[in-house]
N, C-alpha and C positions, 0 to 999 in steps of 0.2 A: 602086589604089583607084578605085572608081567611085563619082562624085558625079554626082547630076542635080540642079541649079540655076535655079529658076525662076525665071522674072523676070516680073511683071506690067505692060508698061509704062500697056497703058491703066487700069490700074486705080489709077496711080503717079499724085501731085500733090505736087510739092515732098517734103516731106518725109515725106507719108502718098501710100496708095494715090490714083488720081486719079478722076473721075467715072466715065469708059466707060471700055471696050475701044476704043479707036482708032488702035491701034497692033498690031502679033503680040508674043504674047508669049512668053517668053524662057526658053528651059532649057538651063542645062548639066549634060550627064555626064560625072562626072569619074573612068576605072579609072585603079584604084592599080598597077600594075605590079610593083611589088615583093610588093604583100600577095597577088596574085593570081598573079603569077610564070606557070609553062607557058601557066595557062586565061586568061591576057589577053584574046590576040587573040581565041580562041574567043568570050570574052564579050564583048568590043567589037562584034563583027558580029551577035550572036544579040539587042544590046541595042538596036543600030542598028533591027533588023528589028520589033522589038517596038516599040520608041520611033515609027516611022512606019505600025505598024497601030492602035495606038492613038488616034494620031493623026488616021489616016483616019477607023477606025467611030467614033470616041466624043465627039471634039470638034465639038461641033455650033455653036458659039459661039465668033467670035474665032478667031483664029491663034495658034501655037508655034512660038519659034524656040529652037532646041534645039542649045546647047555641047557639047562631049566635052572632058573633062580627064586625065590619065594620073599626075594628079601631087597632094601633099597639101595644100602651101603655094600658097594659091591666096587672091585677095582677094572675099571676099565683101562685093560691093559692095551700096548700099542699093538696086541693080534686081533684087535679088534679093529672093525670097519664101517660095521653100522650099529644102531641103537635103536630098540621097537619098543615100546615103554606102555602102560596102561597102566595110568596112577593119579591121584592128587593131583592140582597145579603145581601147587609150591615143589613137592618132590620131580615132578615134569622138569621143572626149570631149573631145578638141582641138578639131577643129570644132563640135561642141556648143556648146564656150565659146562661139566665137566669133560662129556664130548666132544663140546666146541672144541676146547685144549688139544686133545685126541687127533682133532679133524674126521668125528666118526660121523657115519649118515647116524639121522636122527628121525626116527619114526616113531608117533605117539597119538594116545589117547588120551583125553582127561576130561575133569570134569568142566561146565560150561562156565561161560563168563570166566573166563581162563586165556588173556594176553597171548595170540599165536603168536607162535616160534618164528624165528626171520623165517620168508621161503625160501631166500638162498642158501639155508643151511639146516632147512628141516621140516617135514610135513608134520602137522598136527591136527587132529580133529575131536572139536569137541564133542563130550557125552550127552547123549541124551534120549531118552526113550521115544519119542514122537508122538506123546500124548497131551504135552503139557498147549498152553494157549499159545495161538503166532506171537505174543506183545513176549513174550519170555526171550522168546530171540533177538528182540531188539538190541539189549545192552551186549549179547556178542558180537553184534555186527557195529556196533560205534565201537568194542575194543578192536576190532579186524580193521576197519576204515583207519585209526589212528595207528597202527603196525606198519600200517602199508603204509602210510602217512598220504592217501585219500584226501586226508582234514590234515593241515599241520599248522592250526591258529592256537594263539597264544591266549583267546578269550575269546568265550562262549556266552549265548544265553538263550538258555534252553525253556521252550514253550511248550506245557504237555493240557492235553485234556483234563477235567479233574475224572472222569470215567477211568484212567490209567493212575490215580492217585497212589492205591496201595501198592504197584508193582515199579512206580517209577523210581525207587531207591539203587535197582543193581542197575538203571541205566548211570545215574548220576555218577555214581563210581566206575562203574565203566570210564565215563568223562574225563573223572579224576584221578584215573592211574597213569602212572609214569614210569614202567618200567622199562627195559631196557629196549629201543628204538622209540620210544614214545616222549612225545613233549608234552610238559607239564602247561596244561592250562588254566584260565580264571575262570568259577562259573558262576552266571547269576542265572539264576529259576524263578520261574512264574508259573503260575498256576492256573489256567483256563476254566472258569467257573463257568458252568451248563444251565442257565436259567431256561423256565419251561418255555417261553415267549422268544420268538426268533427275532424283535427289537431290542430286549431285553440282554439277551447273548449278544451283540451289535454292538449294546452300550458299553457292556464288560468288557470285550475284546481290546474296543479303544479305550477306555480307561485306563487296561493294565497296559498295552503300547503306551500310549502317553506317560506314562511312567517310569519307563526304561530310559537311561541317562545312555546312550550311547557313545557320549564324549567318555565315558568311565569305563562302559561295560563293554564295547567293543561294537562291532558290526556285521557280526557274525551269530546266525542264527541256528539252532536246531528246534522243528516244531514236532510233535508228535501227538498227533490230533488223527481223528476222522473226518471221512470224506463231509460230512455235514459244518464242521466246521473249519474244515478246510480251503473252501470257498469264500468265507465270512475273513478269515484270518487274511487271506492273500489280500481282499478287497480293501478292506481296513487298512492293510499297512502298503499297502499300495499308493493312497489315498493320504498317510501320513507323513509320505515321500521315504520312508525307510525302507523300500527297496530301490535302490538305484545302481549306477554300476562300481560303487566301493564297497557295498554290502554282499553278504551273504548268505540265502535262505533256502537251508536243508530240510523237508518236509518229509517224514517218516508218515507211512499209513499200512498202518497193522489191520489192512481189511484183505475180504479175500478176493479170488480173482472175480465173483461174480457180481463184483460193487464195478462199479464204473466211475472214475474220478476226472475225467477227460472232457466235461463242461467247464470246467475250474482254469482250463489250461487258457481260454479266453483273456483271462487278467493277465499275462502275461503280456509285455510290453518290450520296447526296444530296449537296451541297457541294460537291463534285471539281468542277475547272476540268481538262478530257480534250478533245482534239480528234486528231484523225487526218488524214496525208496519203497518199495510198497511191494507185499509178501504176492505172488500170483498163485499159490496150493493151497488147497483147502485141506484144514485137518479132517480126518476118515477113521473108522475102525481098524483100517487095514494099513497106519501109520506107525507101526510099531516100527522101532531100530534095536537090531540086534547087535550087542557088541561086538560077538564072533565073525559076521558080515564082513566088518571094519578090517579084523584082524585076517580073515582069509582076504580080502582082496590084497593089504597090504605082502604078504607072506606071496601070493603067487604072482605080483608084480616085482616083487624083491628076486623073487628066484628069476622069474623071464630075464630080468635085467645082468642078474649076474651071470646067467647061461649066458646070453647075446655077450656079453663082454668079455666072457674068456675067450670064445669061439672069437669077437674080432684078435684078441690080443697073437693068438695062437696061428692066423695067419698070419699077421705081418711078423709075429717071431720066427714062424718057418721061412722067411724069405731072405732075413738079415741074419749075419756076425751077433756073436753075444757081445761083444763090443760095442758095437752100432746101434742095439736093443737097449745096454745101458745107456746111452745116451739120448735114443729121441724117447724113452719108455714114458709114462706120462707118473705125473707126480704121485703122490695120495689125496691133494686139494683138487687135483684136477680130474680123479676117478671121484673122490666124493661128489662134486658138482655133474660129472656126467649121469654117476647114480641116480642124483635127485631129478634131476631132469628127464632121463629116463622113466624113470617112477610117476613122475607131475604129468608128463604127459599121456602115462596108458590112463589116468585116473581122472583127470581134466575134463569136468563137463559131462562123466558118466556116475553122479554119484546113485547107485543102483541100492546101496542100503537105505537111503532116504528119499524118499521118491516126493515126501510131503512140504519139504521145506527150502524153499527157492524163493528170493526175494530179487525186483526188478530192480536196474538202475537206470533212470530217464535223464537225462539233463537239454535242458534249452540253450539253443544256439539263438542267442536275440542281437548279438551287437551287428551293427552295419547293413540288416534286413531293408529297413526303410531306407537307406542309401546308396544302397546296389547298384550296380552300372545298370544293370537292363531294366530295371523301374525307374531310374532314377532320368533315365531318358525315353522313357514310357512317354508317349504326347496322348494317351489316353487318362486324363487327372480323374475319373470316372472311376477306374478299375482299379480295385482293393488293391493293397501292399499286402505282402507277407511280412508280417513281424517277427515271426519267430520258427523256430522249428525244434520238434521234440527228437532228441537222439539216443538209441539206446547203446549205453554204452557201458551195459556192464551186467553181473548177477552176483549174489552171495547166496551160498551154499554150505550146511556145514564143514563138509570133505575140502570145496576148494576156497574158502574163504572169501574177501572181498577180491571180487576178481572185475578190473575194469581194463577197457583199450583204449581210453581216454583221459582226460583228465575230469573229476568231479565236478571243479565248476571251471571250465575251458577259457572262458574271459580273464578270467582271474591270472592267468598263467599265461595263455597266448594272444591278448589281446585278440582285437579284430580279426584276427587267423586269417590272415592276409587276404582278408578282403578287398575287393576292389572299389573304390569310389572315386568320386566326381565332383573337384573342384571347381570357380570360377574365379575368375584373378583379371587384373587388365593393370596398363603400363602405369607406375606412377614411383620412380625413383626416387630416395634410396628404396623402399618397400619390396618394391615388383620391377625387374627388368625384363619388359616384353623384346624379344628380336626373332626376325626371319629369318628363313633357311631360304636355299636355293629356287627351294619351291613356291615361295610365300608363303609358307604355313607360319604362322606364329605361334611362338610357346615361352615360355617365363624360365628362362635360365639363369638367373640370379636374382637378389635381392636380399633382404632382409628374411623378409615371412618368408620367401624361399629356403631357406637355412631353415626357420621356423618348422616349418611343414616337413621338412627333410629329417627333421630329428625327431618330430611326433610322429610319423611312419615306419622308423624306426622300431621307436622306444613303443607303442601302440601296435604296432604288428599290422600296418595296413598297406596297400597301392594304392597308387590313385590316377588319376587324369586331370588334366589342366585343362582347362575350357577359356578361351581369351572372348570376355565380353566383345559387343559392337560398339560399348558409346557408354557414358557418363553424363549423369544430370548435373544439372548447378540448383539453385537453393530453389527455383522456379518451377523445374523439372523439365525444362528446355534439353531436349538431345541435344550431344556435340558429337562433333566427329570421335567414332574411337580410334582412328589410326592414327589422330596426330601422338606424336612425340614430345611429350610434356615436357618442356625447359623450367616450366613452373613446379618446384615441390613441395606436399605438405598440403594438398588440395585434397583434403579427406573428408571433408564436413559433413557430406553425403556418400549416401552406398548408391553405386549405379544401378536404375533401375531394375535393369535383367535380374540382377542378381542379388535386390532388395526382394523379389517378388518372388523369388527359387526361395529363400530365406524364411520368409513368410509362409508357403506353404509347404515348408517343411520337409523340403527333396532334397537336401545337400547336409551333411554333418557341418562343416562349415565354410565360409567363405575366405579364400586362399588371399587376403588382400588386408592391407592395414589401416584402419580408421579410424577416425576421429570416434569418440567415447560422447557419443549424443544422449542428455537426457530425455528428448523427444523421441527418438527411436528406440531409448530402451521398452516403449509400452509394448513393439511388437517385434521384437530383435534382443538379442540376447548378446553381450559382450562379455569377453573374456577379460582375465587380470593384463594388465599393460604389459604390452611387449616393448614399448620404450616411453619412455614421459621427454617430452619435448617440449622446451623455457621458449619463451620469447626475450629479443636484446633487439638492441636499435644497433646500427653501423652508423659510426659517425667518420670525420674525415682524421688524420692522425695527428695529435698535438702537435704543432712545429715546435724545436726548438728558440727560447726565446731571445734575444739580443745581449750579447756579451761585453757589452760597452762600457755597463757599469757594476760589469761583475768585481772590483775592488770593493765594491760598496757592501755587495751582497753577504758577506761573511757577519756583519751587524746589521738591527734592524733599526729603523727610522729613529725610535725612540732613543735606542745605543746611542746613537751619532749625537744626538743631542743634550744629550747626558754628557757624551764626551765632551762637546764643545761651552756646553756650559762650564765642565770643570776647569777647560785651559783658562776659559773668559776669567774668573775667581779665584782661581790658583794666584794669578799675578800680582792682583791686586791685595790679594792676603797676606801673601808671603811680605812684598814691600809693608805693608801697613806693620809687619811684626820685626821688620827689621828697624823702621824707624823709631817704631817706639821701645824696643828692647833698653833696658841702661845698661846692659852689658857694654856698648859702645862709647856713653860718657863715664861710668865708671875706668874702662883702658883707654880714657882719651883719644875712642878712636872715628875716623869721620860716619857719619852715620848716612851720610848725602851721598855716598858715591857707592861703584856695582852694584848689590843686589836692596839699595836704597834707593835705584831711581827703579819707577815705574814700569819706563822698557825695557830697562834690562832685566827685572822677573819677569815680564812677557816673555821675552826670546829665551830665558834659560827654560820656563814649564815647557815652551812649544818643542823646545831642543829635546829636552828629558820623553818625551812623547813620542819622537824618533828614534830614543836612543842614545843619543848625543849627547856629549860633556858640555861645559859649559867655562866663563873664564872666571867665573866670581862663585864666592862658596859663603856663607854665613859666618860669623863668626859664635856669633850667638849660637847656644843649644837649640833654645827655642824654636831658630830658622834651621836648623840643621834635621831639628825632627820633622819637621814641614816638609821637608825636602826629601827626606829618608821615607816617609810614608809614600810620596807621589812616586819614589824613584819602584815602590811595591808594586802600586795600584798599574805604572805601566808596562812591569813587567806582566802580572795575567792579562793585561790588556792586548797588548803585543802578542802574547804565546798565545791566547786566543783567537785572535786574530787570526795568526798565519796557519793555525790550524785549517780553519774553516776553511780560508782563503783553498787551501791544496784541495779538500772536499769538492769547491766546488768547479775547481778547475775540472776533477776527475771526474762528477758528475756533470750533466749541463741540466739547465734548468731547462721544463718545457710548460709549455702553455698548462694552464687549468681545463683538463676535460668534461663535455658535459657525460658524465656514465651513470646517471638516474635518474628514473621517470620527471621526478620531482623536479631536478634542475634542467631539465628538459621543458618544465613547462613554466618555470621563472628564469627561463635563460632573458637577457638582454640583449642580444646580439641579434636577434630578429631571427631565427632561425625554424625553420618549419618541418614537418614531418610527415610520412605516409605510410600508409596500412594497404596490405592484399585486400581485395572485394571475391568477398565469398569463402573468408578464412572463420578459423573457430576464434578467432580474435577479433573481429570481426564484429561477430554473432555476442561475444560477451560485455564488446564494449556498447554495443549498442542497448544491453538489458541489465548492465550494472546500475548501481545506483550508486558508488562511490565516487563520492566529487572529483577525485585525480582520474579517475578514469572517463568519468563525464566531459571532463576540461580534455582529456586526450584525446576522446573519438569526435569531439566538437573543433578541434583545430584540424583534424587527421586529415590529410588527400588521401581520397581512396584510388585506387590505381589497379588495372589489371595485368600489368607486368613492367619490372623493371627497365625503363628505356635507356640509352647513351646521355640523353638530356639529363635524367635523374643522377645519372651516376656522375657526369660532370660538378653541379652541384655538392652531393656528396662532399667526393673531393675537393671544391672549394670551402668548405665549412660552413654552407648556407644550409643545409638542408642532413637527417635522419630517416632512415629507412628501420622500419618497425616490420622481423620476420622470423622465423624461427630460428633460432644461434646454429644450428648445422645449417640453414639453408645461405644464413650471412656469410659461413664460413665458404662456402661455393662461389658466393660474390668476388670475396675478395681474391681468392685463391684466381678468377679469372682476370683479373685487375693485376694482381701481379705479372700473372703469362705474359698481359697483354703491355705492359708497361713495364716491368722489372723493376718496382717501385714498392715501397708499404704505405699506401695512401690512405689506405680504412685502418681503424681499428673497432676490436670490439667493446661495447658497453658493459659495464661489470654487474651492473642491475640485471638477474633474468628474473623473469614477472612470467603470472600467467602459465600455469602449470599445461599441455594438452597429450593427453592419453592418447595412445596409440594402440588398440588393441585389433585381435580375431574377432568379427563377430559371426555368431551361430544363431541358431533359431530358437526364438522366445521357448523358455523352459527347456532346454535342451537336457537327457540325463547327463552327458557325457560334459556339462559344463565344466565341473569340479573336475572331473579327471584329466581334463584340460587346463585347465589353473594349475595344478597339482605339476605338469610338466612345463609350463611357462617356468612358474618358480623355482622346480630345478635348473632352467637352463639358468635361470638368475642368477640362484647360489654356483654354480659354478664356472659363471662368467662367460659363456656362451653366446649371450646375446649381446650383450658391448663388445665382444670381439668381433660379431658379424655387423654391428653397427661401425664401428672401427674403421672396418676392411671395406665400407664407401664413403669414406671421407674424407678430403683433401688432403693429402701428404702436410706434413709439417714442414717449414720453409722457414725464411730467416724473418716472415712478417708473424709468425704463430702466436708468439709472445703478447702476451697483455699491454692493453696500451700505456699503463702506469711503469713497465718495465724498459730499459735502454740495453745496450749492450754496451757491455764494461770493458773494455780495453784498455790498454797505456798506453795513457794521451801525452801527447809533446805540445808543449806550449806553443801556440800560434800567435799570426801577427791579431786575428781578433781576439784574444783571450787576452793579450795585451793593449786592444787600441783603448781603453779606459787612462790607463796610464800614461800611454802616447797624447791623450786628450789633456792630461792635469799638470804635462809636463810642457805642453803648447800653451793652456792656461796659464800656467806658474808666469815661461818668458815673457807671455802677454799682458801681465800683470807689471813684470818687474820692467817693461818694455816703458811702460805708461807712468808708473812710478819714476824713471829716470826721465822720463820726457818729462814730465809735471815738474821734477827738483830741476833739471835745468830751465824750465822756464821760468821756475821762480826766484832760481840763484838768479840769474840773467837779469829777472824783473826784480828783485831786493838788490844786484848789484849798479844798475842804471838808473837807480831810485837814488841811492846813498849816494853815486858821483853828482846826479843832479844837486843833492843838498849839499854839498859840498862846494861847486861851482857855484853855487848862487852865495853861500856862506863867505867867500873868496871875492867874488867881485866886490870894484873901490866905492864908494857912498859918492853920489855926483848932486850938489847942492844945486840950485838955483836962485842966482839971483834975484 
């Protein structure tokens, strides 16, 4: 192994470089013997001679003392500064380590297919003589892409010719190393079989594509085929829909510059993420690489570099305090990285030892081509689009590695590269708020999709333009005015023409406006996943509270009450029947006829006991005493129940029974009717259902094309249901309120009838997916309910569900009492009539008995 070892000493201070050169400074080369074997000596003496002409012509600044090493284990102490190695991998990257520590430059040779060294921290260049086949270079150049991290996917599936069968081994491990900047990834391999027949090869191609699980294996391709089957591969899987723009297809072509592969490039389409790598030199007799070559460039760029940097360091030390020099003097990290840079760039793009070996890097610029401002307003539909465009944006070299100025596959990373394009949009709130400016230009400053489109510009990497249609069709395809100012929302059933027919022919990515999810125009319109789903509810007028007259009542039900009054009716008559017949009474000789022996006086005692009330007579018997003791139970939970409820329902109030479902919408009895927008997606499904509630719904429905004062009176009287989308009821009511400062409406609890809300794009769109893919981020992260949110009625004190009241601490009122007021007017009216009855009867039983009595009194008068 040969290492050359610098040492700077005058640029050394304790632990960093020091001010000057004051000292020579210090290099050792170290050959490996073993890795170099026969050409040791050979190299020891040709490196000698190199090492002191460089020395002679180039260092102009300072002196070199320069070690020879023969061996690997060697200590690279901190007078060292750089490291020039020609060895093995593995030992390459041994010393690496160990430099890294160090902070030493690191200059190296090794053998191929050998993981390059970070470039910020060291040149490396693989071995090789320039004899071998171009395909041998490939597996360097997929480890160099993955260093640089070019490719930095977690899964692969790699497509090769079977022509490259026996050498595709040191690619796949290429694939599969993971050393130290490189991500580990998954590979699956296919094999391209060459049948002699050009339908034959067609059928293989798609067979083994069909094959490939990409839900498993990823969507990321490398192919390495020839220009013959190169063509055949793009078409096929073009055609499979597995290029699209979430995929990615690396096409390696190991031909040489005199093949022409740029009829191929046709299949290239809008979307596709396509790059190409493909060798341009031909191998020649006069392709040899000398190792020596390597090693004298490296050595008189090493010397140039450190000459220029004494010479800077040495004027700005002659101008400053050694004090001053301590301080701004630069680190050893920051002389190592000026080193390498220095170095990278005398050597960049002149690699002069291999003249044979240069591979192209093309990649396709395809997203936003067909959508472009200046075709996209092209009024000539005649003249071709540019779809795409080939970019070069890169070379690999053994010397300077994968070297690119862009990124491999540019979509992937910068979206649409701020592309410009050309929306069309027009007024239809919450969606789209179209307003004018000063000038009357109109333009779309809010909305929903506005938000929408703001985030995918973003997150997409694109500009765009707003185009405000003329006019909107209805289901006819009747123009309307596009200036008017819709009061009406939720009118999406149709795309206006303009920009049904931009859609159609395929001049717009997509249309800036939110529509109804038509099964009929998906055959030539393409929609995206729902930006909002929108219920349909009915508004109905607000349950009144119901009359509190006979709220004493309401704490039991019918049944209770009757239950109850059956028990007093039976109680009375039981209890007397058990007192008279008891012989407790004649065995203590006692009367059995009198208090709770007659009839009415166990009436008045149960009814009393039911109140609460004592009473003046008690049993004397057990018998009657348990009769007694159990009612005195049964009125306690009665009573405690009672007054429970009673406060319930004092604190709640009861309210009417609401119609809030379809269904009892169309068994109400109250005679109450209902209406439907004309030209809604509600509309359109009830009229092609076949479910009998929805049959019976759109058979009673008024169709109406907008809400009048007439309707809305109604409403509020509780004759009549308006059937609309539940954000557009909530607009109703919210101006019901303004206008009244009342909660007249409420909403229905039934929402029916699901209606999509999406983007729509042009039938087959690639970018469909990659649009869905950012809808349903904004989803998951609540973005779009918040921009739906943010147009929609503030919340007020009518917000609340109509099955809900507001709970306060209520104070008993004169109506929460007139029940009682009633039973107590009852009761005197009763007892009014009662005492008018006994005195007419006392009066008539007492004028009855004087009569007989007078008549009993008068003398007996005989006749003669």
């Amino acid at each position: 192994m040969l290492i050359l070892v610098v040492s700077l000493y005058d640029l050394v201070s304790c632990d960093d470089f020091p001010s000057l050169l004051s000292t020579n400074a210090s290099i050792a080369i170290i050959l490996d013997r073993e890795y170099l074997g026969d050409m040791y000596d050979q190299m020891l003496e040709e490196t000698k001679v190199i090492v002191e002409k460089m020395i002679r012509e180039n260092l102009k600044n300072g002196g070199l003392v320069v070690k020879y090493y023969s061996w690997t284990s060697i200590n690279l102490k901190r007078d060292f500064s750089a490291v020039i190695s020609v060895s093995s991998c593995d030992n390459t990257w041994a010393i690496y380590q160990e430099a890294s520590r160090e902070r030493l430059v690191m200059l190296s040779i090794t053998d191929p297919d050998c993981p390059r060294l970070p470039s910020s921290t060291a040149i490396m260049i693989p071995r090789t003589d320039g004899l071998g086949s171009v395909f041998e270079e490939v597996s360097q150049i997929i480890l160099d892409m993955k260093s640089s991290r070019a490719i930095d996917w977690r899964t692969v599936t790699l497509l090769y010719d079977e022509s490259f069968d026996s050498q595709i081994s040191r690619c796949i491990l290429s694939l599969l190393e993971d050393r130290e900047g490189m991500r580990a990834l998954s590979l699956t391999e296919f094999k391209i079989h060459t049948p002699m027949h050009s339908w034959e090869k067609r059928k293989e191609i798609r067979r083994m594509l069909l094959n490939i699980p990409t839900a498993y294996t990823g969507k990321n391709f490398i192919s390495i085929v020839n220009s013959a089957t190169l063509a055949l591969l793009m078409e096929i899987a073009k055609d499979l829909k597995l290029v699209n723009p979430s995929s990615q297809w690396l096409y390696f072509l190991p031909i040489s510059s005199s093949e022409n592969f740029t009829s191929t490039t046709t299949i290239i389409n809008e979307g596709d993420n396509v790059a190409f790598i493909y060798n341009t030199q031909s191998k020649s007799q006069n392709c040899t690489v000398n190792m020596l070559c390597y090693m004298e460039k490296f050595l008189l760029h090493f010397v140039q570099s450190l000459s220029k940097l004494i010479r800077e360091e040495q004027v700005v030390f002659g101008q400053i305090s050694d004090e001053e020099w301590e301080i701004i003097r630069p680190s050893k990290a920051e002389r190592k990285s000026k080193f390498l840079q220095m170095i990278r760039t005398a050597i960049s793009g002149k690699d002069e030892c291999n003249r044979c070996s240069r591979w192209k890097v093309q990649t396709a610029e395809t997203w936003g081509y067909v959508y472009r401002t200046d075709y996209a307003m092209e009024s000539d539909d005649s003249k071709e689009r540019k779809k795409f465009s080939l970019l070069d944006i890169g070379y690999w070299s053994p010397q300077d590695g994968f070297m690119l100025s862009d990124a491999l596959f540019p979509h992937t990373r910068y979206g649409f590269r701020g592309s410009q394009l050309v929306f069309y949009s027009y007024h239809n709130p919450p969606w789209q708020f179209v307003s004018y400016n000063e000038s009357g230009y109109a333009t779309v400053t809010s909305g929903v999709i506005y938000d929408v489109l703001t985030e995918l510009s973003r997150k997409l990497n694109f500009t765009y333009t707003l185009v405000i249609t003329q006019g909107v069709i209805d289901q006819n395809t009747t123009v309307l005015d596009g200036n008017t100012t819709y009061e009406t929302k939720g009118l999406t059933s149709d795309i206006p023409q303009d920009i049904f027919n931009t859609l159609v022919a395929n001049k717009i990515l997509l249309a800036a406006i939110g529509t109804t999810v038509n099964e009929r125009q998906k055959k030539v319109v393409g929609f995206t996943d729902p930006v909002s789903i929108q219920t349909y509810s009915f508004v109905i007028s607000r349950p009144r509270e119901l009359s509190r007259v006979l709220l004493f009542l309401s704490p039991f039900g019918s049944d209770t009450w009757m239950c109850l009054a059956t028990a007093v009716l039976l109680m009375g008559p039981v209890l007397c029947l058990i007192n008279n017949l008891s012989p407790y009474y004649e065995t203590h000789n006692k009367p059995s006829n009198t208090g709770l022996g007659k009839m009415n006086n166990c009436f008045w005692y149960i009814y009393g006991a039911l109140l609460q009330q004592g009473g003046l007579y008690l049993p004397y018997a057990d018998s009657g005493r348990i009769i007694i003791g159990t009612w005195w139970l049964v009125v306690l939970v009665l009573v405690t129940t009672y007054c429970g409820n009673l406060v319930a329902f004092l604190t709640f109030p009861k309210i009417d029974i609401p119609v809030n479902r379809v269904m009892q919408l169309l068994r109400n009895d109250r005679g109450m009717t209902w209406s439907i927008r004309k030209g809604t997606f509600l509309e359109e499904i009830l009229m092609e259902s076949n479910d009998p509630k929805y049959i019976e719904l759109y058979r009673g429905a008024q169709v109406i094309t907008e809400v009048t004062d007439e309707l809305v009176d109604r409403i509020e009287g509780g004759r009549h249901v308006h059937i609309d989308w539940r954000n557009n009821l909530k607009y109703l009511m919210k101006n019901q309120f303004l206008q009244t400062d009342r909660c007249d409406f409420a909403l229905s609890t039934d929402e029916f009838l699901d209606e999509q809300i999406a983007l729509v794009m042009p039938r087959d769109s690639p970018y469909l997916e990659l649009v869905n893919n950012e809808i349903r981020r904004m989803h998951q992260f609540g973005f779009i309910q918040r921009w739906i949110s943010q147009y929609l009625p503030s919340k007020d004190k009518c917000s609340g569900s109509s099955k809900t009241m507001d709970v306060q601490n209520h104070t008993v009122n004169s109506s929460d009492m007139a029940g009682s007021y009633w039973i107590l007017l009852l009761g005197f009216s009763a007892g009014l009539f009662i005492f008018v009855s006994e005195f007419i009867i006392s009066r008539y039983r007492t004028g009855t008995g004087k009569h007989r009595l007078s008549k009993a009194a008068a003398p007996t008068t005989y006749s003669e």
